[in-house]
C-alpha positions as CSV (number, residue, x, y, z in Angstrom):
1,X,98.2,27.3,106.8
2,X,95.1,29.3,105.9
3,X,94.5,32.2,103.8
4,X,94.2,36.1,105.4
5,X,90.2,36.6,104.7
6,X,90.2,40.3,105.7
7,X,92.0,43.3,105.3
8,X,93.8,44.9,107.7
9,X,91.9,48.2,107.9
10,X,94.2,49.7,110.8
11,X,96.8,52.1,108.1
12,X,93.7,53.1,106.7
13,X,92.2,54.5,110.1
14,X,95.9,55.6,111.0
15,X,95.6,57.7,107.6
16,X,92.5,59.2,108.0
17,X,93.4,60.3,111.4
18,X,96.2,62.2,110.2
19,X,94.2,64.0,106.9
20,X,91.9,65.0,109.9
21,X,94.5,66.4,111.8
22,X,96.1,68.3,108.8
23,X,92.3,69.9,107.9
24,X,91.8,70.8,111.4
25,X,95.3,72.9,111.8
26,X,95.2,74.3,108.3
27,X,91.3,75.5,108.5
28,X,91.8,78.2,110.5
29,X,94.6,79.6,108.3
30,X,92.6,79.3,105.5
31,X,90.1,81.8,107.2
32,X,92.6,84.7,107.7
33,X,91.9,86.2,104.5
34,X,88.4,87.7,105.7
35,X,88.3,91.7,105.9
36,X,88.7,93.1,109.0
37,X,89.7,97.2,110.7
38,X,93.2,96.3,112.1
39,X,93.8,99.7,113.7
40,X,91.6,99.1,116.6
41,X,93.2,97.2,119.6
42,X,90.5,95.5,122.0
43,X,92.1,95.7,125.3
44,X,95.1,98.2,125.9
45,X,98.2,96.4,126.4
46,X,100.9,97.9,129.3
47,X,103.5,99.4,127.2
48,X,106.9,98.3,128.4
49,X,108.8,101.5,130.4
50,X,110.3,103.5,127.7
51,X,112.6,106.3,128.2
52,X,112.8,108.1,125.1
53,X,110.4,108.0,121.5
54,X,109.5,109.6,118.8
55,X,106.8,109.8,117.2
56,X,106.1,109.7,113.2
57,X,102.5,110.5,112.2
58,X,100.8,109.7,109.1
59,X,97.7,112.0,108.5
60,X,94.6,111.0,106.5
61,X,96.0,113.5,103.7
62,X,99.1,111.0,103.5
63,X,101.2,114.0,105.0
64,X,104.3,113.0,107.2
65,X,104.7,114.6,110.3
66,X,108.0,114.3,112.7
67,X,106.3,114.7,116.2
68,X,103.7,117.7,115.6
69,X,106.7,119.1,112.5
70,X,105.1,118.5,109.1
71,X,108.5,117.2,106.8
72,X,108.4,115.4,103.1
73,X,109.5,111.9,102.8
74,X,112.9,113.1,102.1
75,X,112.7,115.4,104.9
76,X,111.7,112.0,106.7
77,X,114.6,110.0,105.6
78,X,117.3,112.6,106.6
79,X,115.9,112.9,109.7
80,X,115.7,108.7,110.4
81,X,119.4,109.0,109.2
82,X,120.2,110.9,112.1
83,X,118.3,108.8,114.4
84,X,120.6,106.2,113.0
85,X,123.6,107.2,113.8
86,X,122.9,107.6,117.4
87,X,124.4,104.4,119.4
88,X,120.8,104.2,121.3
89,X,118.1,105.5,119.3
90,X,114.6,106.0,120.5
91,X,111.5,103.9,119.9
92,X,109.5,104.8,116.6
93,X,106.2,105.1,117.1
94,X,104.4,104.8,113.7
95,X,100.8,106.0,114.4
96,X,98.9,106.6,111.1
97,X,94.8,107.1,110.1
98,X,92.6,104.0,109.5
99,X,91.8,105.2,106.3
100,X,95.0,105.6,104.7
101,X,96.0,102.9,102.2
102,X,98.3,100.5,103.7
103,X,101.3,101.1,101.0
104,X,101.8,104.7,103.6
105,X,102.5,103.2,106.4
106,X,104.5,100.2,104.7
107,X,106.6,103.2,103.1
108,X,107.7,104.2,106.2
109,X,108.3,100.9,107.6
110,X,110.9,100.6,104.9
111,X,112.1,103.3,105.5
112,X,112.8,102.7,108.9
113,X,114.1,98.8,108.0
114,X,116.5,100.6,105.4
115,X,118.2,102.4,108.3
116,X,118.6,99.2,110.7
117,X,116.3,100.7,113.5
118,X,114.6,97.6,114.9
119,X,113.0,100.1,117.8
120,X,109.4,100.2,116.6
121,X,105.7,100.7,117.7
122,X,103.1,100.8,115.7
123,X,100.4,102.8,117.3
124,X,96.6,101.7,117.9
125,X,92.8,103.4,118.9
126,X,92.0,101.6,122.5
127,X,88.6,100.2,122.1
C-alpha cells in the first residue's frame, strides 16, 4: 500500500465555484442603492381596462387633492372610508410631483393600506 502524495484539490474548486456564484447574484443587489428620478417611466405600459378610478393628487405644495377637490388629510381619510365601505371600490390612482419628499406619498399609501383597499396605481411621467 502506498501513501496519497497529493491533495485532492476538487472540494476546493467545488468551493470556489460556489463563492463565485454567491458574488455574482448578490453584486447587482449591492448596486441598488445608487440615486436615481423614479417618477419617470421609460416606455408606457397598457393599463389594464378599468371601469372606474379615482384619482388622489399630491401637489408640489404637499396639498391633497380628491380628483381636482382640494381636501386635508382628514378630509382625505373620511373620504377613503367611504370608498371602503363600498363592496367594489375603484382603483386609486396616487399621482404626486417628483419633488415632493417621499414620506407624502408614503402617508397616503398608509393611509390607503389602513383601510384594506388593495386597488392601487401609482401614477408616472411617460418618457
Amino acid at each position: 500500500m502506498s501513501a496519497l502524495t497529493e491533495i485532492n484539490v476538487t472540494p476546493l474548486i467545488d468551493l470556489a465555484f460556489a463563492l463565485l456564484i454567491i458574488f455574482m447574484v448578490t453584486t447587482p443587489l449591492l448596486e441598488q442603492t445608487i440615486d436615481v428620478t423614479l417618477p419617470v417611466e421609460v416606455a408606457k405600459s397598457q393599463p389594464q381596462a378599468r371601469e372606474e378610478f379615482q384619482a388622489i393628487t399630491v401637489d408640489q405644495k404637499g396639498l391633497y387633492y380628491w380628483s381636482a377637490d382640494q381636501v386635508s388629510l382628514q378630509q382625505l381619510g373620511d373620504l377613503l372610508d367611504t370608498m371602503a365601505m363600498d363592496p367594489a371600490p375603484p382603483v386609486l390612482s396616487i399621482r404626486a410631483d417628483a419633488s415632493l419628499p417621499y414620506q407624502k406619498v408614503i402617508t397616503v399609501i398608509d393611509m390607503v393600506k389602513q383601510r384594506k383597499l388593495t386597488k392601487i396605481s401609482l401614477d408616472t411621467k411617460v418618457k
